[in-house]
C-alpha positions, 0 to 999 in steps of 0.5 A: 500500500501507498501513503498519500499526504492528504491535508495540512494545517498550521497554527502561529500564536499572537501577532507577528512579532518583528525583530524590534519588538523582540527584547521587550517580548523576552525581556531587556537586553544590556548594550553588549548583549542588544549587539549580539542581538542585533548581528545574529539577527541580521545572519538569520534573516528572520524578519517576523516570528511568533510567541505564545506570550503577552506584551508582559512576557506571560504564557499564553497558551500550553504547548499542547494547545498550539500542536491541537490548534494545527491538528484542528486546522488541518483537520478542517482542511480534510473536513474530518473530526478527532474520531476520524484518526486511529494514530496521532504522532507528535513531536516536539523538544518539551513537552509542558510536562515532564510525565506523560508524553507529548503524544498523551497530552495532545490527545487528550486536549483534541479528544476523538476515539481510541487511537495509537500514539507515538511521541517523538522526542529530539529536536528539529528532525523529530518532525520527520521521525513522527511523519516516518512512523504514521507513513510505515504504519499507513502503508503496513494497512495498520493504520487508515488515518494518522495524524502528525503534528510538530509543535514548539513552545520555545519561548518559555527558555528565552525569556530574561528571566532564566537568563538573569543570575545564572551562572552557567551564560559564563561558566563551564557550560558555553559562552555568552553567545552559547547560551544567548544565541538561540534566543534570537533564533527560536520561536512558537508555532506548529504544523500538522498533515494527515497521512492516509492509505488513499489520495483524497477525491476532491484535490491532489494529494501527496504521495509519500515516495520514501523517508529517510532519517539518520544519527550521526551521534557516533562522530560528533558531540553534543552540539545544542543540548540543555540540562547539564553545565558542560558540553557532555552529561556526567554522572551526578552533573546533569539538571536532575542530580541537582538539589532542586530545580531551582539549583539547576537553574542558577547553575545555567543547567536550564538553559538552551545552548547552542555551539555555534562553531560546530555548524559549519560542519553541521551543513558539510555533514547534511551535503553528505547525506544528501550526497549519498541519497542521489548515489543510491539514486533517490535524489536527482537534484535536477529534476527536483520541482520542490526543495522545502529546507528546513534551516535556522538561518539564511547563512546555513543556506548560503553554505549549501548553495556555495557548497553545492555549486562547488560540486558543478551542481546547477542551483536554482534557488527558485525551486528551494522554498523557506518562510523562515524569514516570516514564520521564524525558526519552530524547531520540530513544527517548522517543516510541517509550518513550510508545508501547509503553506506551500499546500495552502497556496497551491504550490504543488502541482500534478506530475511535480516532486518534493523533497523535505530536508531537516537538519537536527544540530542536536547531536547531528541527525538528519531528516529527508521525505520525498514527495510526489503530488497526485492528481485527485484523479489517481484515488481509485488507482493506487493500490500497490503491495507494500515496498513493491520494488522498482525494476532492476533494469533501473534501480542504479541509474538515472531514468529519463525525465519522462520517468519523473513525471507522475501522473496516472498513465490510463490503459485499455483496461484500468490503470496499470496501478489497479491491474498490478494490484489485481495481480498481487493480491492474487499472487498472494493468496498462491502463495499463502497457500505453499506449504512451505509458507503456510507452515511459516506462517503458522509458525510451523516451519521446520530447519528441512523447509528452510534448507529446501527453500534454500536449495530450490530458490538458489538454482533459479536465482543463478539465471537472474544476473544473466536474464537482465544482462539479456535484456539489457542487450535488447534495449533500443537506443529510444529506451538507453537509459534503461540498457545501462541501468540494466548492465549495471544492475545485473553485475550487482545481483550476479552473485545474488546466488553465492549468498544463498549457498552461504546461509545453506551451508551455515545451517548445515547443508552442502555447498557441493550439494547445492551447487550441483542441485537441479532446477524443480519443474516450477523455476525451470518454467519460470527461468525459461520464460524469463529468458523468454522475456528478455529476447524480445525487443524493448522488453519493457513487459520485464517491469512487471516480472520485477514488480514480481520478484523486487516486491517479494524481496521488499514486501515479503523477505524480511519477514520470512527471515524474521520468521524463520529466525524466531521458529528455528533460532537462527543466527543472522549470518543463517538468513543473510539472502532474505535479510538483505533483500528485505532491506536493500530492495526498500529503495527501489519503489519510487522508481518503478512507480515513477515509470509506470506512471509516466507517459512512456507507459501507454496502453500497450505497454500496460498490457504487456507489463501486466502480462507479464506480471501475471505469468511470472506471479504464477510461476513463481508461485508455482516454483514454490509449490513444488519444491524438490519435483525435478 
């Protein structure tokens, strides 16, 4: 199943407040610290931000209330009530209280009916982990409706109060510009959208392609932390080794602190991560139509347009999307802020992509979601199994732009989407009818199953490198980018079957046995049509034998593997080949669905791919079905 973006909301406190009125909101400043108010401003660009406080520095609302005002907008945005969720996950920096979670706190204020939580706790890429969480649960079909809301309430740490007579702005804990940096930075709002298993009938929606977030704790300190006087907790030092809370306080333990120093390296570290998204090809920054970054201020951006032009990358700032300057820096709810206005002011159109980017200068972690907008066109048609893979003709290249283009593709018979769905829901109940399968899912499976399926998938997965490098022999030049992908693929998977002889020999079984092994009546037909397949001209009918055989290694091998570790007691090394495919296929959906999406996928095309789809189904069913018949 898909997971689609379906609304958005949004909620700011009071009235904007512009960068003169800042002091007076917080709390008086000396001449000196006005002058670093003044320079670290004028490095942010924020012009106008939000608090929830009073003309006299009073709280006005809880950060609970701001996170239930976004969910109510967003949820007036879908013209749908509390009682329509069945999971709600939050994220913020601190909640009002310390016990119970965030996520608690919300729904109660919002109300509605029983419903799954999740409280992400962290900082800025909270927001992305929240949003990670409802999408793998919206497309595990575990869930129809999860709401996800960031919310900060910042201000309540920037006020002068907890800033005068604290030891800490001078003392073991940072500099004054540690300590005071973040006051001029941070400020109050949040922002929500509604994860749904279906696009929404009455306007485009989003489709969640992947997310991807990612610590890099291991090789770098605490950058902005609170809670402790130094750079790193110690046994016995941190705010609740304390006496009291008011100790705490006056050690400056309370206070937000930021090393400012560490973030030139917080950008080079987030560049490498992009980096490494567009090698494994699921960033093409080219023909991206969307870049919603968040950041804490314009010098961070600066550094990574100059950095990335340095890399001979063409930059064009007009797609990069920021409201920082008018919304101010919301820590967690600040990418959610960006992306209900982007969504209320119809920015997105049919056919374009987007790609949310959250850098965390916590301990240094990263946040990255990749969308697609769908036209309301594409509700009835979107039904896919679960982390269905792209085609291995072009998992490691870049498709064409026809490739990118999104928008449903109609077919002599239905949309290709709604026909491939037919044929894996049909696939799947072959296949929960195997023996071998059955057992596993009963919890039944005995180690001579596991070896046999071993045995018996290791002689048909030998031909695959060599199938695809037939293909790939059989690309005109009108469909190169595919030739290409396909030889490089095939070089990747031709020792796919060396993997599987390991985890049979680490169970006990022979490698000469194994390797001398014959294929069964099943993968013999399969192999052949396969090779079938390939010799034909432009065999752009092979998309769907992937849609096959990729949607068992993402949809399908990792929790075989987990099964089977869990009934036998296996170690990791013993199921290695279903454990890597279960996690190296993940990547590949958003492609195959671009293709099958795009204009390159007529009517004729459709047939042959859902043809083709529907043999290899069969006969891969079929070569389970009789294992050892040779």
């Amino acid at each position: 199943m898909n997971a689609f973006i379906t609304a958005a909301g949004a909620y700011l406190p009071g009235d904007p407040v512009g960068n003169d009125e800042i002091a007076a909101r917080l709390g008086g400043v000396d001449a000196r610290g006005d002058r670093l108010r003044r320079r670290i401003l004028a490095a942010n660009g924020i012009a106008k931000r939000h608090y929830a406080l009073d003309e006299r520095g009073r709280t006005t609302e809880l950060n609970e209330e701001l996170a239930a005002a976004a969910l109510r907008s967003m949820l007036d945005d879908r013209g749908l009530g509390p009682a329509d969720l069945d999971m709600l996950a939050t994220a913020t920096t601190q909640g009002d209280l310390l016990v119970p979670g965030f996520a608690s706190m919300v729904h109660g204020r919002i109300g509605g009916g029983p419903m799954q939580l999740l409280s992400a706790a962290g900082v800025c890429a909270s927001g992305i982990a929240a949003l990670d969480a409802a999408v793998a649960k919206v497309r595990l079909g575990d869930r129809q409706r999860a709401a996800v809301v960031g919310s900060e309430l910042a201000s309540r740490w920037l006020r002068a109060s907890r800033f005068n007579g604290s030891h800490g702005a001078n003392g073991s804990g940072g500099s004054d510009t540690d300590a005071h940096f973040l006051r001029w930075m941070l400020s109050d709002g949040a922002g929500s959208v509604l994860v749904e298993a279906r696009p929404r009938p009455d306007r485009p929606s989003l489709r969640v392609d992947w997310v991807r977030t990612v610590s890099l704790a291991h090789e770098h300190a605490v950058c902005m932390r609170s809670g402790t006087d130094g750079a790193a907790p110690e046994a016995g030092r941190t705010w609740q080794d304390m006496g009291s809370a008011a100790a705490a306080e006056q050690a400056g333990m309370m206070l937000l602190r930021q090393d400012t120093s560490a973030l030139g390296a917080l950008a080079e570290a987030g560049l490498k991560e992009f980096a490494s998204l567009a090698q494994r090809g699921l960033i093409d920054l080219k023909r991206l139509d969307h870049v919603l970054c968040h950041y804490s201020t314009n010098a961070f951006r600066d550094i990574v347009f100059d950095q990335l032009a340095s890399t001979g990358a063409q930059i064009d700032t007009g797609r990069w999307f920021s409201n920082l300057e008018t919304r101010g820096n919301t820590g967690a709810a600040s990418i959610f802020i960006a992306l209900e206005e982007c969504w209320r002011t119809g920015r997105f159109e049919p056919g374009q992509t987007v790609l949310l980017a959250v850098p965390e200068s916590g301990r240094f972690s990263f946040g990255f979601a990749h969308l697609t907008c769908v036209g309301p066109e594409a509700a009835q048609a979107v039904q896919v199994p679960e982390r269905a893979a792209a085609p291995a003709a072009v998992v490691h290249e870049k498709v064409s732009h026809e490739a990118v283009l999104h928008g449903a593709a109609p077919t002599s018979d239905g949309n290709v989407f709604a026909r491939l769905d037919a044929v894996w829901e049909d696939f799947e109940r072959r296949l929960d009818a195997v023996p071998v399968m059955r057992r596993l899912a009963d919890g039944e499976s005995t180690l001579d199953d596991y070896l046999r399926l071993l045995f018996n998938l290791r002689q048909q997965v030998a031909d695959g490198a060599r199938w695809i490098s037939r293909a790939a022999s059989n690309f005109s030049v009108d469909h190169f980018d595919l030739r290409s992908a396909a030889i490089g693929h095939a070089a990747e998977e031709h020792r796919d079957f060396m993997m599987i002889e390991r985890d049979y020999a680490a169970c006990g079984g022979s490698i000469e046995a194994i390797r001398n092994g014959r294929k069964n009546i099943g993968s013999e037909a399969l192999s052949a049509y396969m090779f079938h397949a390939a010799s034909l001209p432009d065999p752009v009918g092979l998309l769907g034998a992937m849609f096959v055989i990729e949607g068992l290694g993402t949809g399908k091998a990792a929790g075989w593997a987990a099964q089977f570790q869990q009934q036998l007691g296996l170690r990791d090394d013993q199921v290695s080949f279903l454990a890597y495919h279960g996690e190296a296929d993940d990547d590949h959906f958003a492609k195959l669905q671009a293709i099958l999406a795009s204009p390159r996928i007529d009517a004729a095309a459709a047939d042959a791919i859902v043809s083709t789809a529907k043999t290899v189904a069969r006969l891969y069913a079929l070569q389970l079905e009789e294992l050892d018949n040779v």
